[in-house]
N, C-alpha and C positions, 0 to 999 in steps of 0.2 A: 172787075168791080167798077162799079160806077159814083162819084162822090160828085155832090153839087158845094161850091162854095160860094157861099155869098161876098159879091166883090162890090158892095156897096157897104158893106159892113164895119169896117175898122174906123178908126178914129179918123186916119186916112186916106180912107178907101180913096179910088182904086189902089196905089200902087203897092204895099203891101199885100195885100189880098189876090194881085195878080201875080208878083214873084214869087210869091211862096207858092200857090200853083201852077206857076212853072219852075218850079223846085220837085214839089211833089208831082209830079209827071215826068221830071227825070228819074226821081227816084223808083216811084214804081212805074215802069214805062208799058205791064200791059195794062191800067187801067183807065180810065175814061174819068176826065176832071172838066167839070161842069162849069164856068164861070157863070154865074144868072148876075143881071146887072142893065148899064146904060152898054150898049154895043158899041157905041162910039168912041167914048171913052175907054172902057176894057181894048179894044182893036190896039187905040194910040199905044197905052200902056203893053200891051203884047209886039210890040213891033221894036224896043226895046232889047228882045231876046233872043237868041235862035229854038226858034219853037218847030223845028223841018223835024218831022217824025214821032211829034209830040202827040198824043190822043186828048188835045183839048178843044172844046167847045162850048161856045156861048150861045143862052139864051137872053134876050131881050128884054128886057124890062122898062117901064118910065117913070116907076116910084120908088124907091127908095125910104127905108125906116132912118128917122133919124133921134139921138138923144134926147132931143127936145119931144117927142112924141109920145102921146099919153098910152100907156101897152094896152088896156082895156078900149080904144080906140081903133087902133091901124090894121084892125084887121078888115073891118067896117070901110075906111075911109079912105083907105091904102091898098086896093086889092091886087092889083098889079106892080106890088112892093118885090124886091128882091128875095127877101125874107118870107115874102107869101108864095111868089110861085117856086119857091126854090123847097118847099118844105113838102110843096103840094106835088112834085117830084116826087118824092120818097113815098109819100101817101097811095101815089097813083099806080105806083110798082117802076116806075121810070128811072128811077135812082135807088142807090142802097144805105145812103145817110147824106146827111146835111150839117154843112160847117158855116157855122157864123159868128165875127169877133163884135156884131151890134148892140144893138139894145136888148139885153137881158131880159126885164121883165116884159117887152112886147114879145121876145124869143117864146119865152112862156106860154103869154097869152093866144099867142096864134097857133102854136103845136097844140095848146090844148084845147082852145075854144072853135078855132075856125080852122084846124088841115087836120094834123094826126090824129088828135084824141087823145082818151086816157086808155091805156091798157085796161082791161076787165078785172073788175076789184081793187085798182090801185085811185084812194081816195085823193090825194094829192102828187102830184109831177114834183120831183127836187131835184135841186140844182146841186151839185156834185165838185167838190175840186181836187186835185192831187196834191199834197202838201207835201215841199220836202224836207224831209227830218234829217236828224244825225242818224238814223239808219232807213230803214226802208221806208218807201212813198206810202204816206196815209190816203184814203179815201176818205175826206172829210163831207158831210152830209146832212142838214140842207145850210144852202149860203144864202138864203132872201128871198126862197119863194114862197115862203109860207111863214110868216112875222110870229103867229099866234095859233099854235100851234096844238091839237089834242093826242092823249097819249097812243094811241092805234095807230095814227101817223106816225109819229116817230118810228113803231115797230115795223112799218111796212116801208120805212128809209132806209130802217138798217137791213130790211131782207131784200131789197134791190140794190144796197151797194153791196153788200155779202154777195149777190152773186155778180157783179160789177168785177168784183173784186177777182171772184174765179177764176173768168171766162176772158178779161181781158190784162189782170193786175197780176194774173198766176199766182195768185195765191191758194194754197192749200188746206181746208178747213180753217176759213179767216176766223182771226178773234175780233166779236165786236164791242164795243164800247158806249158807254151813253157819257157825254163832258158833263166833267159837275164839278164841285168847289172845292171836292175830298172824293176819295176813293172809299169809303164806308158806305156802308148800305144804308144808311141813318141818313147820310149827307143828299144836298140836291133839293130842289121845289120841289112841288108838288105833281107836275107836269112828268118830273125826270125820275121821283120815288114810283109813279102809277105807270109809267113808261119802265122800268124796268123789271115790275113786276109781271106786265107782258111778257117783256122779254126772255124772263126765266123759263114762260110756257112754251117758247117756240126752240123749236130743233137748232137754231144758232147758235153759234162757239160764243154766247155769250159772258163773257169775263167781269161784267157789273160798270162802275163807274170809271172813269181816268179824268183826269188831271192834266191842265195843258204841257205841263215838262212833261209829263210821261208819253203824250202823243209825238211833242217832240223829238222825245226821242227815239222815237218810231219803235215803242214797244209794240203797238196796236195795229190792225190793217185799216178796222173802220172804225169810226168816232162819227154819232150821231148825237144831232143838237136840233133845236129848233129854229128856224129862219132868222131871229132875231139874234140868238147867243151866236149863231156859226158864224154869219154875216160880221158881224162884232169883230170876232175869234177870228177872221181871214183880216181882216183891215188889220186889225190890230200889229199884225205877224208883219203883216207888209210893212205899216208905220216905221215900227220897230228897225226891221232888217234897214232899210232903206236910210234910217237916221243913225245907224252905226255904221252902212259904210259912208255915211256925209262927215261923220265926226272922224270916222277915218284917214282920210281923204286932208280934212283940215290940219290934223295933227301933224302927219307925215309932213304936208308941207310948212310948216311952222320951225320942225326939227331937219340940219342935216344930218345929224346921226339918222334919223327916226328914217332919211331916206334912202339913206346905205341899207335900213335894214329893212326897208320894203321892195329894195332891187332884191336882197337877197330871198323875202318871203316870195315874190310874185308867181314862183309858180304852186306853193299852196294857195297865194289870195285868189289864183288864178282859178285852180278847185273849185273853190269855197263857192265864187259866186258862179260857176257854171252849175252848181249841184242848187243855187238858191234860184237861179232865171227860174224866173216862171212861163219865158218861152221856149226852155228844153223840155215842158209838156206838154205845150201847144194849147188845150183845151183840157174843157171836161164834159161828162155827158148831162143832159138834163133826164132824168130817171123817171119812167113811169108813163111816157107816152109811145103812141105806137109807132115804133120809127128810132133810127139810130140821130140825134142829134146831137152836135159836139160846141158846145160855146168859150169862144175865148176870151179875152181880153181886148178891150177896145182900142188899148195902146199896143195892140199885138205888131210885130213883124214880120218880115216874108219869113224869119225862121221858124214864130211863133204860128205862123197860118201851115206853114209847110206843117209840121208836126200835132197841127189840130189834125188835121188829114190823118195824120198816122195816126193817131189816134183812134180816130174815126172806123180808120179801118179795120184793126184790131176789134172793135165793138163789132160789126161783122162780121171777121174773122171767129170769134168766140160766140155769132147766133145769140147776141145777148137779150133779144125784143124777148124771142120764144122764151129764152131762161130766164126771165122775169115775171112772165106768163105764169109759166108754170112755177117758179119760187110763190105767187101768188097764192095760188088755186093751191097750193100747200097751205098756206098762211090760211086760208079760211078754213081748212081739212081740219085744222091743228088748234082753231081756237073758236070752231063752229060758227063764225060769223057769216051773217048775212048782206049779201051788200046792200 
């Protein structure tokens, strides 16, 4: 297998983006890991390592996408971006997916408008995340690629993460979900009532609405929302988690009892937040384009980058491009639509 990751990508790029694959090239050592980037820089950062035996190699770049960059732009302005020629790798048959922790909506913008494309019938690309619940990882869907959203879209987000969910989450006739205010069929805008009643036509283990306790507590596999609520709905979790263990954190050290009793908790707190990192999943896929692409986190780490790869891989491993394809060419079989 072949994976390019973009090592201009993270918040920090290089060096995050380069240890993690040289992480993921010890881990899987028959495959080929791509660094696309400044050569210079990547070289410095790889020497670093013992890379003797390693199947890694860089290509060259002298642009770079950065946060500041407007994504309806840099495809235009930026052609020899990391992010451009790394995607246009995958496009070309030269690679088998592409990992990048960068700029998100230019991610978008260039899989869809200037390298991969859209798959055939799929009206909008979604951005995809793994949430982790008190039980199994949700495939939550979309997080901010599509603000404003019509209700066919949503049904065609939930039948590429339903089969997301298959081919790489193992999941077994997944049940999917539409987020709404109440679990009643009453409940929900307008957007989410017309969006569900698609969804009753189509062959999906569709179960009606959920509720955010319910997603968390990972009754659900998929949970589909529109660009704006998911978006929302992912900050929000982070905010959350992230100000309970600060308040954590304060307490304990305020009380010495409280700290007798966090020696003795640490190895559930230890748990807790290894099952809450959101870079023990590394990425997620962006859904709907032609090409396996995995995006992470801009604050990602080598552990975070190492594991978009696995990720990555998996999505190949499970031929997800074709089984989306074809989940498609179902979806319009099933609801007579013409693109």
């Amino acid at each position: 297998m072949r994976i390019v990751v973009d090592a201009m990508g993270s918040d920090n790029f290089p060096m995050p983006d380069v240890e993690g694959a040289v992480q993921a090239a010890r881990l899987y050592p028959a495959d080929d890991i791509v660094l696309v980037g400044d050569q210079t820089r990547i070289q410095n950062e790889l020497k670093k390592y013992d890379t003797q035996g390693l199947k890694i190699e860089i290509v060259h770049t002298t642009q770079n996408v950065t946060m500041e960059d407007h994504p309806g732009d840099v495809g235009r302005t930026k052609k020899d971006s990391s992010m451009l020629v790394g995607m246009n790798l995958v496009r070309d048959g030269k690679a088998d997916a592409f990992v990048t922790a960068g700029n998100t909506g230019a991610a978008l913008a260039i899989a869809t408008l200037h390298s991969l494309r859209r798959i055939p019938g799929v009206k909008r690309p979604a951005l995809t995340s793994l949430v982790p619940t008190a039980g199994e990882t949700v495939a939550l869907v979309d997080l901010g690629a599509n603000t404003d959203c019509k209700a066919d879209w949503l049904v065609q987000f939930g039948i590429m993460a339903n089969v997301y969910a298959q081919r790489v989450m193992e999941r077994h006739n997944p049940s999917v979900a539409l987020l709404s205010n109440g679990e009643e069929e009453s409940k929900g805008n307008a957007l989410v009532k017309e969006a569900g009643d698609l969804l009753r036509q189509t062959s999906l283990n569709f179960v009606g609405n959920v509720e955010p306790k319910d997603m968390m507590a990972g009754k659900i596999d998929v949970v589909v929302a529109d660009g704006f609520v998911g978006n929302i709905c992912i900050k929000s979790m982070e905010a959350v988690g992230s100000m309970l263990f600060r308040l954590l954190q304060e307490q304990v050290k305020r009380n010495p009892l409280a700290i007798l009793g966090a020696l003795l908790m640490r190895p559930a707190l230890r748990s807790i937040y290894h099952k809450a990192d959101p870079f023990e999943i590394g990425g997620a896929p962006l859904l709907g384009v032609n090409g396996v692409v995995i995006i992470g986190h801009g604050r990602s780490n080598a552990k975070g980058i190492k594991n978009a790869i696995g990720q990555a891989r998996k999505a190949v491993q499970g031929n997800l491009i074709a089984a989306i394809r074809e989940g498609m060419t179902q979806f319009v079989t099933e609801t007579h639509e013409v693109e």
